[in-house]
C-alpha positions as CSV (number, residue, x, y, z in Angstrom):
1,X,-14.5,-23.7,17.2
2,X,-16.9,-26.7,17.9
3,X,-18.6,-28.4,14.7
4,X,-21.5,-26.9,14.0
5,X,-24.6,-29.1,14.9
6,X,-27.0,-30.8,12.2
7,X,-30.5,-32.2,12.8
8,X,-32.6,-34.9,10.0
9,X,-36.1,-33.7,10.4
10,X,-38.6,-36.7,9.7
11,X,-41.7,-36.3,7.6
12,X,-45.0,-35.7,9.6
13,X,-47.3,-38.5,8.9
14,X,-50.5,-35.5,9.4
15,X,-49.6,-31.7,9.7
16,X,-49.3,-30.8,12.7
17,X,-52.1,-27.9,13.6
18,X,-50.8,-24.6,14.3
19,X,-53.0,-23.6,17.0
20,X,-51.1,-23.6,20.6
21,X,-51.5,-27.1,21.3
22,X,-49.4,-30.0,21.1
23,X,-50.7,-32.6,18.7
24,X,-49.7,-36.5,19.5
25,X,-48.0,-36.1,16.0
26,X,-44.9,-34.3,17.6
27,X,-44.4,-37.1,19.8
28,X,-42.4,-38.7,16.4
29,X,-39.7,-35.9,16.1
30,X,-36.5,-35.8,17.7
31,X,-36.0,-33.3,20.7
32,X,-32.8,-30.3,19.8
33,X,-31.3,-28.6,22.5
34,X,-31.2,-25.1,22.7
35,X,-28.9,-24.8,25.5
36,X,-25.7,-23.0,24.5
37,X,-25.2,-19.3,25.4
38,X,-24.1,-16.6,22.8
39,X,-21.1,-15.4,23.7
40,X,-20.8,-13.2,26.5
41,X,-24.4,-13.5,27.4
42,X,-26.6,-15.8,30.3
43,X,-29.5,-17.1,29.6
44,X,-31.8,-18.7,32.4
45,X,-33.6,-21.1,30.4
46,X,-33.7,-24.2,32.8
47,X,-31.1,-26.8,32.8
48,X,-29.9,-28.5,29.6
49,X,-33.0,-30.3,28.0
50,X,-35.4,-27.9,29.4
51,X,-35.6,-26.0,25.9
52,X,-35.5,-27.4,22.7
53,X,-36.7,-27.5,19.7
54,X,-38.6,-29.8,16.9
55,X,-39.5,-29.9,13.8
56,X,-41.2,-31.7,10.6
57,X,-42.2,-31.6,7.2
58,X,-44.6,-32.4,4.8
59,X,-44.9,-31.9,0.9
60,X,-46.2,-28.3,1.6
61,X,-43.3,-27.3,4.3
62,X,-41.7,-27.2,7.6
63,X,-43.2,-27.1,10.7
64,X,-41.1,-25.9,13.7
65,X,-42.1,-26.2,17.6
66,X,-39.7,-24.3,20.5
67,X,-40.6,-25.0,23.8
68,X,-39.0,-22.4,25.9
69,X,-38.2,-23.1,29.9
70,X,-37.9,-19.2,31.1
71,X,-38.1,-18.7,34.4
72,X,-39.2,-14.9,34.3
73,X,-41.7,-14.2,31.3
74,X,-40.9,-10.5,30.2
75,X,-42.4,-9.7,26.3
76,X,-41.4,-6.6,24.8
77,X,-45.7,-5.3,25.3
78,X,-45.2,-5.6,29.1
79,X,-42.2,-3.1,28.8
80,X,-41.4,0.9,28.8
81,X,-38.8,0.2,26.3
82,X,-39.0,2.1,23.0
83,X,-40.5,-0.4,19.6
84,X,-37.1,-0.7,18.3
85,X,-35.7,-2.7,20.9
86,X,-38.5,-5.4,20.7
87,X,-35.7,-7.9,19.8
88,X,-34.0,-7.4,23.0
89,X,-37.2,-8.9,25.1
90,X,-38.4,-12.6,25.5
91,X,-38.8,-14.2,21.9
92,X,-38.2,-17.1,19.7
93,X,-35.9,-16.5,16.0
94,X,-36.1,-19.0,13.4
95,X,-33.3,-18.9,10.7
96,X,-33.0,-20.2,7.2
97,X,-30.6,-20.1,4.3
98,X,-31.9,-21.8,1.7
99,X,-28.7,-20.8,-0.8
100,X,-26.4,-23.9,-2.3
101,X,-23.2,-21.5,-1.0
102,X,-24.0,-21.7,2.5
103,X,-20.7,-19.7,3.9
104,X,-21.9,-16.2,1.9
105,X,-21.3,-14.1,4.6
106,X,-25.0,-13.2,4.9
107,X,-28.1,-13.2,6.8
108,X,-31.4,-11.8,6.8
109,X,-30.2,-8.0,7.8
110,X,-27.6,-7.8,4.2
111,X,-31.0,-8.9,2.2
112,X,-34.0,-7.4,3.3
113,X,-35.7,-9.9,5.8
114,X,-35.3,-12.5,2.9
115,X,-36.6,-10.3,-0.1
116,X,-33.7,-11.7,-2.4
117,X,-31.0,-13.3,-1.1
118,X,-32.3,-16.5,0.4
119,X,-31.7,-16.1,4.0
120,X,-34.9,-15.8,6.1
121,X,-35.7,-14.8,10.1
122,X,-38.8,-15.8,11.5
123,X,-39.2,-13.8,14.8
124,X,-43.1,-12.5,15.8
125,X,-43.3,-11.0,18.8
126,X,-46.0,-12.1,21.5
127,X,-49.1,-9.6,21.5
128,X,-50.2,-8.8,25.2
129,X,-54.3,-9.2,23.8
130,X,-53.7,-12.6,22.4
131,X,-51.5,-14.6,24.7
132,X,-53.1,-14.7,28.9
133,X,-52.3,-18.0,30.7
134,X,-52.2,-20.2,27.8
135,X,-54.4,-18.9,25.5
136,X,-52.8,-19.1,22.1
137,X,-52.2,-16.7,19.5
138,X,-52.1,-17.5,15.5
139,X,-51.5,-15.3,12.9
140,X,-49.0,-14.9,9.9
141,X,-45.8,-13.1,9.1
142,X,-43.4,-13.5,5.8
143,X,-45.7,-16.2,4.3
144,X,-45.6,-18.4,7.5
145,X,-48.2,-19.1,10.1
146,X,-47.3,-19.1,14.5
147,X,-48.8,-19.9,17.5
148,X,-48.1,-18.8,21.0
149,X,-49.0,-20.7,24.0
150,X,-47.8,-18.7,27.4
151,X,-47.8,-20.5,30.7
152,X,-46.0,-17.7,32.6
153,X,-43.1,-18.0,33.0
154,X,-42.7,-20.7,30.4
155,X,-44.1,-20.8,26.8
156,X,-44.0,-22.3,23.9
157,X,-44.0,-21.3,19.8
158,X,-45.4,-23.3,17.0
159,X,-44.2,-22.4,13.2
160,X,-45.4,-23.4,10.0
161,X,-42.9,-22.1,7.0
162,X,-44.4,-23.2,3.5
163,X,-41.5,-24.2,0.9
164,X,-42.9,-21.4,-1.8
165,X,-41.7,-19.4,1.0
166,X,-38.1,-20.4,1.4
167,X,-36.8,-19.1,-2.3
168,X,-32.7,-19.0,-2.8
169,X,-31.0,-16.5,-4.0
170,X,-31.4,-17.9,-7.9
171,X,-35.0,-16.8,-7.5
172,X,-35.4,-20.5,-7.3
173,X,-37.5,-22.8,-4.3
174,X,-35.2,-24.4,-1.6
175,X,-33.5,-27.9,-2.6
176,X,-35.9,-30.4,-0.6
177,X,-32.8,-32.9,-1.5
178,X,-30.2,-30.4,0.0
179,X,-28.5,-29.2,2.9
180,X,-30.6,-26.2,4.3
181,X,-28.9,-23.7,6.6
182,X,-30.8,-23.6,9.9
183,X,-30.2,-22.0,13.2
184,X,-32.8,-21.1,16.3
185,X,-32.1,-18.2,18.3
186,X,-34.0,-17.6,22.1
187,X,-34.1,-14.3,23.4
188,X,-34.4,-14.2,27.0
189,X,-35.0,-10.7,29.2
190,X,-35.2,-11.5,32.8
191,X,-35.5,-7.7,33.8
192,X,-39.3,-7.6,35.3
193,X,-41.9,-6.0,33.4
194,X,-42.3,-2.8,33.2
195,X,-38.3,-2.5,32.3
196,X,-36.0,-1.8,29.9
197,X,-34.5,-5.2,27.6
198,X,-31.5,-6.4,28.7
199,X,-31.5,-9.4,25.9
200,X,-29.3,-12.3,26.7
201,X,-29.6,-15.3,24.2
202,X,-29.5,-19.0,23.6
203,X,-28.8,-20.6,20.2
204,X,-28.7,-24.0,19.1
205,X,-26.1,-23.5,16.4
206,X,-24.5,-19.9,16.3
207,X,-22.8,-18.5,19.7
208,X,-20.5,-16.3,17.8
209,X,-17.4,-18.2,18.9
210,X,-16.1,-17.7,15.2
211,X,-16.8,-14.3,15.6
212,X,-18.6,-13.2,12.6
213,X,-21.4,-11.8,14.2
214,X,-25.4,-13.5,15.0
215,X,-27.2,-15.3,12.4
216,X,-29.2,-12.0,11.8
217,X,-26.5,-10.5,10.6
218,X,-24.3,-13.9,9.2
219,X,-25.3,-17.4,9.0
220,X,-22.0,-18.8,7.9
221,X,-21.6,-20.7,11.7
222,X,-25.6,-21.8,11.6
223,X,-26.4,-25.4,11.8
224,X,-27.9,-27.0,9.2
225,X,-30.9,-29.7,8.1
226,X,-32.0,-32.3,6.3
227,X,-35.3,-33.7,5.3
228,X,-35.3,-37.6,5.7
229,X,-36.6,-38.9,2.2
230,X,-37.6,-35.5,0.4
231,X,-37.4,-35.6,-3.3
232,X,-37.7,-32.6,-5.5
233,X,-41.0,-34.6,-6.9
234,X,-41.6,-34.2,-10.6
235,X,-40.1,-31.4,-12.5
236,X,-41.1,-28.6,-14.7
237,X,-40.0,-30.0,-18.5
238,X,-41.6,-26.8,-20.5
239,X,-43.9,-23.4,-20.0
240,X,-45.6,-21.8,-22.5
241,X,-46.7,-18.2,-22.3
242,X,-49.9,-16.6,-23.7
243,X,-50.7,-14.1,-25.1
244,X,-47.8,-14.7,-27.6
245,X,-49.1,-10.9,-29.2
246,X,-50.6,-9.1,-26.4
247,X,-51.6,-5.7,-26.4
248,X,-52.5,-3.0,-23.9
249,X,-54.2,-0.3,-25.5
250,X,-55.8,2.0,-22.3
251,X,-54.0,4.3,-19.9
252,X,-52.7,2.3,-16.9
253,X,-54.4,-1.0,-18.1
254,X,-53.5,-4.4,-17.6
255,X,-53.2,-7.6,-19.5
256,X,-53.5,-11.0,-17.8
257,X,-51.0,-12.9,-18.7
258,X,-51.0,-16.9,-18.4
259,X,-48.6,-20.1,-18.8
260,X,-49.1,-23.6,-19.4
261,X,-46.9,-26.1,-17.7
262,X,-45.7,-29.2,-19.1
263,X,-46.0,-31.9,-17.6
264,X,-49.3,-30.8,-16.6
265,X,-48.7,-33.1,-12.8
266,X,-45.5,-31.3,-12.2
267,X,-44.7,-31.1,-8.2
268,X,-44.4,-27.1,-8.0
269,X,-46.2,-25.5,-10.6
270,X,-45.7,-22.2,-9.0
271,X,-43.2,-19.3,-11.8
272,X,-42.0,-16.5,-11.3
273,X,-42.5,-13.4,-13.5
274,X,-40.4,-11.1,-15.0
275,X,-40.2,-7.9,-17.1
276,X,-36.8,-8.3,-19.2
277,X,-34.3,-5.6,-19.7
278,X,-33.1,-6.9,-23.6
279,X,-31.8,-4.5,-26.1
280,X,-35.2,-3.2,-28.3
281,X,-38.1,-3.1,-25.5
282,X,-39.4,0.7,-24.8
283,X,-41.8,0.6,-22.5
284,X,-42.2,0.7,-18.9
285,X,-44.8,-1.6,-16.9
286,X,-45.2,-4.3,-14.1
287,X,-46.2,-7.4,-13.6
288,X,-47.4,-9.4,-10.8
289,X,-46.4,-12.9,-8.9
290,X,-50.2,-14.2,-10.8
291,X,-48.5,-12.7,-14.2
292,X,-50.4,-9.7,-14.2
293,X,-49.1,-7.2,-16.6
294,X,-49.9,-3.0,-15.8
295,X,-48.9,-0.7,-18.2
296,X,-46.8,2.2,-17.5
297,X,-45.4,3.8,-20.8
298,X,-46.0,3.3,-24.6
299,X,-43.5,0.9,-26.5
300,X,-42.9,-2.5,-26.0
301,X,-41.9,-4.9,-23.1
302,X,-40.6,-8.7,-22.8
303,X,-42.2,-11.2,-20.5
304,X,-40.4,-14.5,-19.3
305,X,-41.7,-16.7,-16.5
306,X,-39.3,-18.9,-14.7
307,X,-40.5,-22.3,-13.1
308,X,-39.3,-21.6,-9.1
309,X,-37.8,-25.7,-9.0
310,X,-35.2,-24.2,-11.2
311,X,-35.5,-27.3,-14.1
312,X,-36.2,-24.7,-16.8
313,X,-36.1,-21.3,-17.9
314,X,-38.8,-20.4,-20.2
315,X,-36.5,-19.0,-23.5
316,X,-39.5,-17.8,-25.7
317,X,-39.8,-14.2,-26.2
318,X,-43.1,-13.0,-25.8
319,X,-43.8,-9.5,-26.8
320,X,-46.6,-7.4,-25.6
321,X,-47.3,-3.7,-27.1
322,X,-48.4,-0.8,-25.3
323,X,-49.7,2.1,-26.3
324,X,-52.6,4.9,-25.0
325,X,-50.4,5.5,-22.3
326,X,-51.1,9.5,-20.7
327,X,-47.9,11.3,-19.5
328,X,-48.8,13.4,-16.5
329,X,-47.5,16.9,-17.1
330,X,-48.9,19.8,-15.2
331,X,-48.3,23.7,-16.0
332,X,-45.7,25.6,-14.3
333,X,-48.5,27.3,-12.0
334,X,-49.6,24.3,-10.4
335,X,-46.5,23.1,-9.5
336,X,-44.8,26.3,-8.8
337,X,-48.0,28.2,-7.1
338,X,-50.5,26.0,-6.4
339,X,-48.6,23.3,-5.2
340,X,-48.1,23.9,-0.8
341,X,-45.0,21.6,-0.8
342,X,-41.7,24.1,-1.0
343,X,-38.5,22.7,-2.9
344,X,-41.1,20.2,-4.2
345,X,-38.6,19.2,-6.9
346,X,-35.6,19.3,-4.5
347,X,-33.8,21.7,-6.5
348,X,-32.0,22.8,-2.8
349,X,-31.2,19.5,-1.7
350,X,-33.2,19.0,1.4
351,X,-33.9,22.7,2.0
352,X,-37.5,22.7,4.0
353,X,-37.2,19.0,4.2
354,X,-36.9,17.2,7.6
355,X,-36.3,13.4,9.1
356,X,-35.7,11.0,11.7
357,X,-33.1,8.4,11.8
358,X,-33.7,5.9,14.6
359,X,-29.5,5.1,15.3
360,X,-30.9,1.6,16.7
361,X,-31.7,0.3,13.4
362,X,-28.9,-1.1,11.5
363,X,-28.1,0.1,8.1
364,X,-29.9,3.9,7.6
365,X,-28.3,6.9,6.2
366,X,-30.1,10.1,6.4
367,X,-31.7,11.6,3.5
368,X,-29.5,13.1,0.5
369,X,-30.0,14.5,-2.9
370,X,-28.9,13.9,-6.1
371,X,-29.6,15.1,-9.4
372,X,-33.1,16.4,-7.9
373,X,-33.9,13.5,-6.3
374,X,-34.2,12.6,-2.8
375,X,-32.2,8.7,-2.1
376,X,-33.3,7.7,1.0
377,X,-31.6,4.7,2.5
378,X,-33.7,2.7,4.7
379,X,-33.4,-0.2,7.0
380,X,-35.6,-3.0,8.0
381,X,-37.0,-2.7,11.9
382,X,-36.8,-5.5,13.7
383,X,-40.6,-4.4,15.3
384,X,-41.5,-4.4,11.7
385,X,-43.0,-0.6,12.3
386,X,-42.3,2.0,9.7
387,X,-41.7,5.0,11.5
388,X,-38.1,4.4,12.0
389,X,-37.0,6.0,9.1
390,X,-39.0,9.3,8.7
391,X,-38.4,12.3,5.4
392,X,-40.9,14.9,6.2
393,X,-42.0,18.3,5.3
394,X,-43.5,20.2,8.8
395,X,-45.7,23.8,8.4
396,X,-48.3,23.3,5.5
397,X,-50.6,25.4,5.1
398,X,-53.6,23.6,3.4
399,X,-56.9,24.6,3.9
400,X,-59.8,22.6,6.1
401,X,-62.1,20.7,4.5
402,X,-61.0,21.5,0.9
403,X,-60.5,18.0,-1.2
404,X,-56.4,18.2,-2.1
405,X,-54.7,15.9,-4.5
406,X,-51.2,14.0,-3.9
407,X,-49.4,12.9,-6.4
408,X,-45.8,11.8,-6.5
409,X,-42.6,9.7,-8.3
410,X,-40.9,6.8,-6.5
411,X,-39.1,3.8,-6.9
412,X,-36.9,1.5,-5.3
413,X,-33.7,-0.5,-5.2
414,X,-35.9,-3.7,-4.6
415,X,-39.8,-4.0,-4.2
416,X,-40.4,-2.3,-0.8
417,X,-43.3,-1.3,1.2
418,X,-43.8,2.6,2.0
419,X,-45.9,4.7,4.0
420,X,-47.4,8.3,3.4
421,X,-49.6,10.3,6.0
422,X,-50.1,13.5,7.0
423,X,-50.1,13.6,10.8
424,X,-50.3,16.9,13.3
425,X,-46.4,17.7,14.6
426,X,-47.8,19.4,17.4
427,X,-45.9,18.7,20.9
428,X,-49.9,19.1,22.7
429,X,-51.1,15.7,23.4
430,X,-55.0,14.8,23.1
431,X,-55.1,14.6,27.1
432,X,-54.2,17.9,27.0
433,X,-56.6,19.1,24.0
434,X,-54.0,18.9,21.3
435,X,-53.8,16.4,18.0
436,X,-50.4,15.0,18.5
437,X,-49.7,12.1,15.6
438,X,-53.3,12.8,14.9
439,X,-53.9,11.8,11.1
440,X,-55.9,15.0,10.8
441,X,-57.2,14.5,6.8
442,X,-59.7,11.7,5.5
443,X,-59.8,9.5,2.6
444,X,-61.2,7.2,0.9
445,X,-58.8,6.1,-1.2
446,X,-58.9,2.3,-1.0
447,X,-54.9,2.2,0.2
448,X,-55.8,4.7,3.7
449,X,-55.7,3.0,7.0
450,X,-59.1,3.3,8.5
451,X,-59.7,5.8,6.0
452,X,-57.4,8.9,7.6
453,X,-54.4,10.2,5.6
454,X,-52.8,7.6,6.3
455,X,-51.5,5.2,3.3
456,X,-49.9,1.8,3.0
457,X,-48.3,1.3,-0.9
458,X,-45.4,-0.4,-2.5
459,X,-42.5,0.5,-4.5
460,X,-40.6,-1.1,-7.0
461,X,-37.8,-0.7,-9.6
462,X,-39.7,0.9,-11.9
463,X,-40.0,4.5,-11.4
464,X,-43.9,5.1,-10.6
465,X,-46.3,8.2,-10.2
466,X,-48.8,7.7,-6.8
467,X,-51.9,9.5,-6.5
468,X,-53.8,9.6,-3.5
469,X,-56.5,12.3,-2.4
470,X,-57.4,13.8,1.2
471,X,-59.4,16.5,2.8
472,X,-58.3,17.6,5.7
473,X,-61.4,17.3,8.1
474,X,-59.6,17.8,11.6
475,X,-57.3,20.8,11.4
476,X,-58.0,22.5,14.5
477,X,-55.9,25.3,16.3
478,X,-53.1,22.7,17.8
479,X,-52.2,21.4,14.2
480,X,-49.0,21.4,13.3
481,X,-49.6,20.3,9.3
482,X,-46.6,17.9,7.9
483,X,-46.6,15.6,5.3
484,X,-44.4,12.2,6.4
485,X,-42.9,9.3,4.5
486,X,-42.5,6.1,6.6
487,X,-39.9,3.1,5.3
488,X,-38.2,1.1,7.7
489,X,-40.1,-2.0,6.5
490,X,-37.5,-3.2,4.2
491,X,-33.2,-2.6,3.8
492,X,-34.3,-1.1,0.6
493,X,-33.0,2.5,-0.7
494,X,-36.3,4.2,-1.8
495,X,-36.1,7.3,-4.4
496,X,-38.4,10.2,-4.6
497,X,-39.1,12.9,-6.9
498,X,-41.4,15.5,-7.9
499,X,-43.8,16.0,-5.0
500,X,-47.5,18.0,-5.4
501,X,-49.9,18.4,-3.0
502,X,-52.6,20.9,-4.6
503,X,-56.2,21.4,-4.4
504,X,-58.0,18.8,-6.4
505,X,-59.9,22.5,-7.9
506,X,-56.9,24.0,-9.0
507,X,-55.2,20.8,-10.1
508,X,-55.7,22.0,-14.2
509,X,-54.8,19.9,-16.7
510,X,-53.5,16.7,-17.4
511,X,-51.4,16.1,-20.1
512,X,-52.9,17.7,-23.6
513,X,-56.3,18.5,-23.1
514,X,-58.5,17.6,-26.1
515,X,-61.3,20.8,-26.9
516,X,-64.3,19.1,-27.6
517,X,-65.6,22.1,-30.0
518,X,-64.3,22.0,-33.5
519,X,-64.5,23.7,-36.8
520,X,-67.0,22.7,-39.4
521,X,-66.6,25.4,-41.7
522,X,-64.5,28.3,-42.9
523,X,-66.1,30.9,-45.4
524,X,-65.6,32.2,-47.6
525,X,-62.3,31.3,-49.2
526,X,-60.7,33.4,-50.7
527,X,-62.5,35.8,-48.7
528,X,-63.1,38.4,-51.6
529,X,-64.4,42.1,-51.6
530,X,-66.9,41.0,-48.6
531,X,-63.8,41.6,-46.1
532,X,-65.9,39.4,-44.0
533,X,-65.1,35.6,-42.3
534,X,-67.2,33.6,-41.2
535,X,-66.2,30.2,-39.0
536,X,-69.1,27.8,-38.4
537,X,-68.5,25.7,-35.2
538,X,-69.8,22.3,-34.0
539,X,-71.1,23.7,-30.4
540,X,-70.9,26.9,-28.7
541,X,-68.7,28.6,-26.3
542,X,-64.9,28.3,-27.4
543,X,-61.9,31.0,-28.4
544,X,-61.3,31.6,-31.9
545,X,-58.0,33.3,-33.5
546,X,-56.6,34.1,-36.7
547,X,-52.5,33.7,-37.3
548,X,-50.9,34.4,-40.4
549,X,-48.2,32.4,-41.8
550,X,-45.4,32.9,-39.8
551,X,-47.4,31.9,-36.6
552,X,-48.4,35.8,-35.5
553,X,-51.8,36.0,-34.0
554,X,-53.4,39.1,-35.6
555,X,-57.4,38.5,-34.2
556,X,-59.3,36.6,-31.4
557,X,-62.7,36.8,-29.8
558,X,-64.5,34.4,-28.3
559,X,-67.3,33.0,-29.7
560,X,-70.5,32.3,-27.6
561,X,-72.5,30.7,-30.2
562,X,-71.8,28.5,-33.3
563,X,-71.0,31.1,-35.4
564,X,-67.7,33.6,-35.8
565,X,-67.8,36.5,-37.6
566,X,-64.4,38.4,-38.6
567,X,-64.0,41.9,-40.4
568,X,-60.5,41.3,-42.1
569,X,-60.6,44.2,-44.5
570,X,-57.2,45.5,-41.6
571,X,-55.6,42.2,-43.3
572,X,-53.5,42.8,-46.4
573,X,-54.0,39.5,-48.6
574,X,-52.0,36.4,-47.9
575,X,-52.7,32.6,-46.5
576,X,-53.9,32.8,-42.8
577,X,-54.7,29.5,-40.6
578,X,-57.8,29.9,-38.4
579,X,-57.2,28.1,-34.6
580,X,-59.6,27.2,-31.8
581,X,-58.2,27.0,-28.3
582,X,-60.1,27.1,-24.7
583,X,-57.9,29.8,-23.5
């Protein structure tokens, strides 16, 4: 097996502009060949020099440019292939491992594109509105920022990949200093558009000649790089977190918490927040990368912040109490009745539950139950779409332009991004007067794409209730009702319990419902010879009941005005507890 290669990247003496265009700045970085063919696979990239790649850095982070000498240009837009096989089409891959243990046995696909483990792809794919003879594309993707430039056949990628970006699998940012695991991967379909991708690939580190796989999958046989003259700058000598006594005292609310860095010029001033799990802390909440803290249950939670160039770990313990925290808890007939989702509570496993595994994407298992709870195992798609990875419910039966609440519990095994929509099942195409895919209920909830019942929200470890509302505005005779979770955005194993979808109307009561009538009197007492109560109210219009002392109701009416009146001469003497209640 050959050595694998190693580049010294110099530092840029202006950023170079990500914008298409080849500023006079590259002219001062050192040419890479990409010119060595993954095994069992033939690229036609040009001869050797034709396509290469550069890069540079600054104090913000690493610019990367691949020119790329194809000789057929086929993207994955110009194709009849299916979204999950975008990878196999024209494309440029940039790789990182930013770990100190470069021979882990990992890449990007064992950690979630990056969301952990310190190993990072960079791969956008060329958008067919954006890129026509040379006119450039730039947008963003993970944190970083690309440009195409397409000169059909040939083209050419600029990348910009900031440092906060690049974070190791200690949470902590890359080692400027260090050796950083690199590789860049060309994928190179010369089947002319419209066709299917028949990917063949050139790399300028990993071939697979030790056979453990691509650097998606392992980046033990990448290349690796060094940035001439980096130094890790001034490091972070102390935090200090405030609010040393917070509180949180309203339902769902948050408290902004803040640190102060010491010394105040340190190079990366950027932490990283963190709820700890230490013996004596009872509540549940979240807390943001800008360190702020949302509320979730009553008790108490500990906060640490962690300085990201890994000189210090704040040690303090910072406390902050919760309370006024409202447990949702619906009756029996809302969940049982009301409710139009059946086995909502997945009591039967996955009884009346259906999905959609897309084989192509690495890592999914279908959808199980345990212990009432429905563990589905996504995995990330290399198209970045959701609908991979589908768990659905087909055949409601809500009503048209009614307002309907949903509401349910998920979590995660690592922060992952979800979707939620209701769409028509129906096989009848719009062209043909059907509503197929059509997102047939609106919303304005501020997560909804383009205000449809469609929305976009995020999961974490800590088991959460969502809420969203929808009325479904566009049910027409071709609908097919179904409710749809989407998750093949992340490698993440998402959890999901306790689903309602009821009318907003019928949705009753939340938790314990405070009656806003009470008693100001009770007269007389003892009652006497009179055999008559009287119970003076504060406003009108509530139920009043008399129990005796072992909890027996013996009388109710309801009272319309601010005045009960009881004829208790049926009662044999004893104590007896007057009660209002709203029925």
């Amino acid at each position: 097996i050959a050595q694998a290669p190693s580049a010294v990247i110099k530092k840029a003496t202006v950023a170079p502009v990500i914008d298409g265009t080849v500023d006079d700045v590259w002219a001062t970085a050192d040419p890479n060949l990409i010119d060595k063919p993954f095994t069992g696979e033939t690229p036609t990239l040009g001869a050797s020099g034709d396509t290469w790649w550069k890069a540079l850095w600054d104090d913000k982070g690493i610019y990367v440019l691949v020119n790329v000498k194809d000789d057929v240009w086929a993207p994955f837009y110009a194709s009849t292939d299916i979204p999950g096989n975008s990878y196999k089409f024209d494309k440029v891959e940039v790789y990182f491992d930013t770990n100190f243990n470069l021979q882990d046995g990992k890449g990007p696909l064992t950690d979630g594109n990056g969301l952990g483990d310190g190993h990072y792809q960079f791969a956008p794919n060329p958008i067919k509105d954006s890129i026509s003879g040379g006119k450039a594309l730039k947008t963003g993707g993970n944190g970083s920022s690309y440009s195409f430039n397409v000169t059909d056949p040939t083209y050419m990628v600029e990348f910009f990949i900031p440092f906060t970006k690049l974070i190791d699998d200690q949470g902590v940012m890359v080692d400027k200093t260090g050796t950083i695991g690199f590789d860049i991967t060309v994928s190179d379909n010369d089947v002319p558009s419209p066709g299917l991708g028949t990917r063949n690939r050139a790399v300028w580190a990993n071939t697979n000649a030790g056979g453990k796989g691509e650097s998606w999958n392992n980046m033990d046989d990448c290349g690796t790089i060094t940035l001439d003259g980096a130094t890790n700058g001034i490091t972070v000598d102390k935090i200090t977190i405030a609010p040393t006594d917070g509180k949180i005292t309203t339902d769902k609310g948050t408290l902004q918490m803040t640190a102060t860095i010491l010394p105040v010029d340190a190079t990366n001033q950027i932490l990283k927040w963190s709820i700890e799990d230490v013996p004596g802390t009872t509540a549940q909440a979240t807390i943001s990368s800008t360190g702020l803290l949302t509320a979730a249950t009553n008790g108490n939670v500990v906060i640490k912040a962690v300085s990201t160039d890994g000189s210090f770990t704040e040690s303090q313990t910072v406390t902050v109490t919760i309370t006024g925290q409202v447990k949702i808890k619906y009756s029996d007939v809302v969940w049982n009745t009301s409710n139009i989702i059946k086995n909502w509570n997945f009591t039967d496993g996955v009884t009346s539950w259906g999905n959609y595994v897309d084989a192509a994407v690495a890592g999914q298992v279908a959808p199980v139950v345990t212990d009432g709870v429905a563990i589905l195992k996504a995995g990330l798609a290399t198209d970045n779409q959701p609908w991979h990875y589908q768990f659905n419910q087909p055949d409601l039966t809500a009503e048209p332009n009614v307002p309907y609440t949903v509401m349910f519990k998920s979590w995660s095994s690592a922060k992952a991004a979800c979707v939620l929509d209701f769409e028509s099942a129906s096989a009848i195409t719009p062209a043909n007067g059907g509503d197929q895919y059509n997102r047939y209920g609106a919303s304005t909830d501020p997560e909804a794409v383009n205000k449809r019942s469609e929305w976009n929200y995020t999961t974490t470890t800590l088991p959460s209730w969502f809420t969203f509302h929808v009325t479904f505005d566009e049910i027409i005779p071709t609908t097919i009702q179904k409710i749809q979770w989407m998750i093949s955005l992340s490698n993440e194993t998402i959890h999901l319990d306790s689903v309602l979808v009821v009318k907003t109307s019928d949705l009753g009561t939340v938790g314990t419902k405070s009656i806003a009538n009470s008693i100001n009197k009770v007269y007389p007492s003892p009652v006497g010879n009179g055999n008559t109560l009287y119970v003076e109210l504060s406003s009108v219009k509530t139920n009043v009941a008399i129990y005796n002392a072992v909890g027996q109701k013996m009388m109710e009416k309801v009272v319309t005005g601010n005045l009960a009146k009881f004829d208790v001469s049926s009662l044999q003497k004893g104590m007896y507890f007057v009660k209002l209640s709203d029925g």
